[in-house]
MDAnalysis code that builds the backbone (N, CA, C; Angstrom):
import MDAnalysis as mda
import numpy as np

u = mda.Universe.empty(261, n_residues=87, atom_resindex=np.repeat(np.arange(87), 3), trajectory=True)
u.add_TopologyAttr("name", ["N", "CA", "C"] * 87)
u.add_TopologyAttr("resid", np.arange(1, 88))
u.add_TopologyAttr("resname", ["UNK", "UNK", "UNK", "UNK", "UNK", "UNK", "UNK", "UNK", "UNK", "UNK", "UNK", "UNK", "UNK", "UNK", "UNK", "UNK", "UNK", "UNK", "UNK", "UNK", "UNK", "UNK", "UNK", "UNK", "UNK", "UNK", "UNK", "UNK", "UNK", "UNK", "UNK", "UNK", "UNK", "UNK", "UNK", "UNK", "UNK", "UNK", "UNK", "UNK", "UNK", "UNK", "UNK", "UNK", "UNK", "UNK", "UNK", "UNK", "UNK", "UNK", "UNK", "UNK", "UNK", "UNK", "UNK", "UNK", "UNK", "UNK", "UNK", "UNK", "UNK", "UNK", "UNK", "UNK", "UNK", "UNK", "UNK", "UNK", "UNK", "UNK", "UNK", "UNK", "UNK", "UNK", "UNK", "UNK", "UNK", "UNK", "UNK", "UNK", "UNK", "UNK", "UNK", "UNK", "UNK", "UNK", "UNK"])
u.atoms.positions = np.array([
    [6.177, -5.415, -0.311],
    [5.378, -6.281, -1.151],
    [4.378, -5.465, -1.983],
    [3.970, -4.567, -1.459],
    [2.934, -3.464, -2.273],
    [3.308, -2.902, -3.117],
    [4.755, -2.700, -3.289],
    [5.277, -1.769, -3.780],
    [5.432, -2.789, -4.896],
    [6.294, -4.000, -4.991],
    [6.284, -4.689, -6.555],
    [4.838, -5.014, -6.883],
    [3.801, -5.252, -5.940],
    [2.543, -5.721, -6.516],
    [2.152, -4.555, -7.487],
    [2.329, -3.384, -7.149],
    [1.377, -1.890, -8.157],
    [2.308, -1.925, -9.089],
    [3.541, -2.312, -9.161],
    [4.593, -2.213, -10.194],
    [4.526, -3.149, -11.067],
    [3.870, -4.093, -11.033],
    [3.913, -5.564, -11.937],
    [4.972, -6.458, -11.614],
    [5.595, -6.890, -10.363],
    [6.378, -7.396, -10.408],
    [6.584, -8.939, -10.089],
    [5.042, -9.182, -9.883],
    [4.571, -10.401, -9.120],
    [3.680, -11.099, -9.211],
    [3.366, -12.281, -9.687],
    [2.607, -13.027, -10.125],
    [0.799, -12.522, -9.838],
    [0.142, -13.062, -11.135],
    [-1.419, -12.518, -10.982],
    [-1.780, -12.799, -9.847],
    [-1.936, -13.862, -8.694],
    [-2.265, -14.117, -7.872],
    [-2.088, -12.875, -6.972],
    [-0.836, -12.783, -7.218],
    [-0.378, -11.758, -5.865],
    [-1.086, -10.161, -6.237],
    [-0.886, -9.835, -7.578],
    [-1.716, -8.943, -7.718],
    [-3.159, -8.663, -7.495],
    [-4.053, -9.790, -7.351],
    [-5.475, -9.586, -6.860],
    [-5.358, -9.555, -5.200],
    [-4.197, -8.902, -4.357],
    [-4.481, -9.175, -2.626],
    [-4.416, -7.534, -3.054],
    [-4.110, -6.901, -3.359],
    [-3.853, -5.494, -3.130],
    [-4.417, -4.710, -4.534],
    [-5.531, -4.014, -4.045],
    [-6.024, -3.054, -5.276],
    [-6.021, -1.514, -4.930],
    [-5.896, -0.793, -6.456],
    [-5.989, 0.164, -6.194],
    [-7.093, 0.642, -6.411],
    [-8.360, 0.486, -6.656],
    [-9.636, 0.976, -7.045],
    [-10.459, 0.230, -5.655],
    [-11.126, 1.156, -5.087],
    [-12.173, 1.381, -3.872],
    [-13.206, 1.329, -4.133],
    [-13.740, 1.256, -5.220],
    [-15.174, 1.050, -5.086],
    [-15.641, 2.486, -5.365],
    [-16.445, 2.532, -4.239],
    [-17.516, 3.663, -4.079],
    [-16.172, 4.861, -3.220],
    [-15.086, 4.033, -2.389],
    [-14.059, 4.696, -2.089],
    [-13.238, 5.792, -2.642],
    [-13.078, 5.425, -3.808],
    [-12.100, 5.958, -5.116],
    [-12.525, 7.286, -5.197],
    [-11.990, 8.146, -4.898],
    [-11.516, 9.471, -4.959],
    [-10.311, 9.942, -5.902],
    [-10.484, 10.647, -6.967],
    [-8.756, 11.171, -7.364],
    [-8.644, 12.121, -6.981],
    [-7.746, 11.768, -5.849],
    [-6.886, 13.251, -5.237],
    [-6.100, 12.884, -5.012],
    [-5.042, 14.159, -5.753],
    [-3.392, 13.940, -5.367],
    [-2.894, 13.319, -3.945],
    [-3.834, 13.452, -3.101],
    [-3.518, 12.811, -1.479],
    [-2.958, 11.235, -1.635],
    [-4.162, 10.808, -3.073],
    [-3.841, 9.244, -2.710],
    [-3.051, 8.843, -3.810],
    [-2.061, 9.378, -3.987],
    [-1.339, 8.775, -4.927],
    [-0.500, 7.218, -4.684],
    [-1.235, 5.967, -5.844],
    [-1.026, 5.094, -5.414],
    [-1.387, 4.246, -4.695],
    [-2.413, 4.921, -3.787],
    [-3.116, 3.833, -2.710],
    [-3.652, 2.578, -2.899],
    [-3.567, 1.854, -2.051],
    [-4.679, 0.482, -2.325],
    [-5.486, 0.572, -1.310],
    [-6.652, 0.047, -2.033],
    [-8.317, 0.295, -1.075],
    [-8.076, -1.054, -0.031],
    [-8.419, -0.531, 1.274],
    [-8.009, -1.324, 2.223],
    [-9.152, -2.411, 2.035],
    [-8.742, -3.853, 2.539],
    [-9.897, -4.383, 2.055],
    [-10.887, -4.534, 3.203],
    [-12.283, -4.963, 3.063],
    [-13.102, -4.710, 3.738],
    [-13.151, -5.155, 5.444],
    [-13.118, -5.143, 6.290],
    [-12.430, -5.618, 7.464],
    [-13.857, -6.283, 8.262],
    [-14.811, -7.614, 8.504],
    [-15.800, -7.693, 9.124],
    [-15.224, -7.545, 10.494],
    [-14.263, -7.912, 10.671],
    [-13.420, -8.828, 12.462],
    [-12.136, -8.203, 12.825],
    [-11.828, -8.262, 13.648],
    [-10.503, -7.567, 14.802],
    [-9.997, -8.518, 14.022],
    [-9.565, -9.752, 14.165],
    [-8.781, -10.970, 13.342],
    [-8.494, -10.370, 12.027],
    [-9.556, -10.028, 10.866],
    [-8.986, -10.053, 9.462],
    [-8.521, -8.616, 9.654],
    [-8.515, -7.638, 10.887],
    [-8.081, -5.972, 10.536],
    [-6.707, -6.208, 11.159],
    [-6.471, -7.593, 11.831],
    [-4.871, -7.495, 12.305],
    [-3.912, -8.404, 11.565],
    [-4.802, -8.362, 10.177],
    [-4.094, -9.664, 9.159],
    [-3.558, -8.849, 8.142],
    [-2.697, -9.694, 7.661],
    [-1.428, -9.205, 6.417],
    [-1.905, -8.237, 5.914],
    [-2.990, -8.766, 4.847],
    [-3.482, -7.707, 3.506],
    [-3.934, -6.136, 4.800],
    [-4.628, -6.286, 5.055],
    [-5.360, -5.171, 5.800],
    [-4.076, -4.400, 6.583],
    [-3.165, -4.860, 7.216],
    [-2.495, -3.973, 8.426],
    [-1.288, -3.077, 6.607],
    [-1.101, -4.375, 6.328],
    [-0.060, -3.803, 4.898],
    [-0.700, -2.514, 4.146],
    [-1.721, -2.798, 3.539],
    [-2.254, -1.687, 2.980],
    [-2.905, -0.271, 3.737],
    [-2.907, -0.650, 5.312],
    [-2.982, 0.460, 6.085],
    [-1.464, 1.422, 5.601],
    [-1.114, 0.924, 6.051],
    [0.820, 1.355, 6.427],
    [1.254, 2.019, 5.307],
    [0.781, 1.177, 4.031],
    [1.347, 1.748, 2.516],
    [0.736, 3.046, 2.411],
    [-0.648, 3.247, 2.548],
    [-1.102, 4.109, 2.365],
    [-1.034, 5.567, 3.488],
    [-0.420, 5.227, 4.366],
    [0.086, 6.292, 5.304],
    [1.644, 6.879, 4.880],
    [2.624, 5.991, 4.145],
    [3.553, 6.250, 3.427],
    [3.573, 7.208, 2.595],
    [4.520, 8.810, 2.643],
    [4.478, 9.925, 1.781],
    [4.860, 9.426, 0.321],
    [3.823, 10.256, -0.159],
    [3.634, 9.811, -1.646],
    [4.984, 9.872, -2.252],
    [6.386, 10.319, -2.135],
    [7.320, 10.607, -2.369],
    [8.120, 9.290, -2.362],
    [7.753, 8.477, -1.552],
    [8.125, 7.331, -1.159],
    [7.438, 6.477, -2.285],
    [6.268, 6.566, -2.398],
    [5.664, 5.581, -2.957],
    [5.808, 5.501, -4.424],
    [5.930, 6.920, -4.450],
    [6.558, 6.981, -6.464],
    [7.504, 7.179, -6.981],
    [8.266, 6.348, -6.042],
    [9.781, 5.931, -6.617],
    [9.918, 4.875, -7.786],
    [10.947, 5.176, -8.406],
    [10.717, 4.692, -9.873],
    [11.777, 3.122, -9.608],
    [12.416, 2.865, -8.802],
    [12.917, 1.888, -8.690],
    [12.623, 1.027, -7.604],
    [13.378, 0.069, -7.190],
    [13.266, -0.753, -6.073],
    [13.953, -0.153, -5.414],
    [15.593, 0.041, -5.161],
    [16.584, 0.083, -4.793],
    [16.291, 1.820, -3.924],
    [15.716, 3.065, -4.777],
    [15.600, 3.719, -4.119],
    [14.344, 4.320, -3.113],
    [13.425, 2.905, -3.725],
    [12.292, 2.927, -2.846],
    [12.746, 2.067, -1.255],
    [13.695, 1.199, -0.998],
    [14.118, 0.688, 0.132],
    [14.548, 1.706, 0.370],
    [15.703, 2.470, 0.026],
    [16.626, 3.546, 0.556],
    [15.591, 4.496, 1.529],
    [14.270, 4.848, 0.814],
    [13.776, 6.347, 1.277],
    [12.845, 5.565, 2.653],
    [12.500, 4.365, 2.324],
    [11.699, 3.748, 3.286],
    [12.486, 3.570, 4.662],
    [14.149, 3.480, 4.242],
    [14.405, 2.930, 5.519],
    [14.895, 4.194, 6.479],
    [14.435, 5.386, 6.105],
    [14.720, 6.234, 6.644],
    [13.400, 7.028, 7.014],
    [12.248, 6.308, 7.461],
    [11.228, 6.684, 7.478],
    [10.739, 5.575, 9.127],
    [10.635, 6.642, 9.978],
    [9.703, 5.867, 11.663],
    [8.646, 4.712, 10.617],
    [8.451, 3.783, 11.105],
    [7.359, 3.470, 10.865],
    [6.505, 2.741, 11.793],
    [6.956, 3.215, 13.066],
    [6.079, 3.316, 14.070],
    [5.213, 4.178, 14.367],
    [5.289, 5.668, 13.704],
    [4.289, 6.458, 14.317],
    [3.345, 6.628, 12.769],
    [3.546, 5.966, 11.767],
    [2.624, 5.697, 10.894],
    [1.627, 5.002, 10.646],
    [1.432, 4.037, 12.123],
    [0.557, 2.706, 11.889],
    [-0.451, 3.229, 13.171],
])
């Protein structure tokens, strides 16, 4: 879902759950290529909810992955990626 949201692929709505600008966060370094600023977490509840656990995960994803120019070979590289020991 992150992946069509930074791409434009999905309605405005859906584009305001996932940003890439942090605030006071925002760093440019090649590290974060792509990232979305996790959003602010007050509670155990909203840090084990969609937006928050998703944009953890994306952003632990090698940038190689993430700047794939298609859909088709962004599933491919993902599904060959643990993504248990990334979370």
């Amino acid at each position: 879902m992150i992946y069509i949201t930074i791409n434009g692929i999905v309605p405005k709505y859906m584009e305001d759950m996932f940003s890439q600008h942090a605030g006071y966060l925002a760093y440019n370094l090649r590290a974060s290529c792509k990232n979305v600023a996790l959003p602010r977490a007050k509670t155990d509840y909203y840090r084990n909810g969609f937006a928050f656990t998703r944009a953890k995960l994306w952003n632990s994803l090698p940038n190689d992955i993430k700047g794939e120019s298609s859909i088709e070979a962004f599933i491919k590289k993902l599904s060959q990626v643990d993504l248990s020991i990334t979370m």
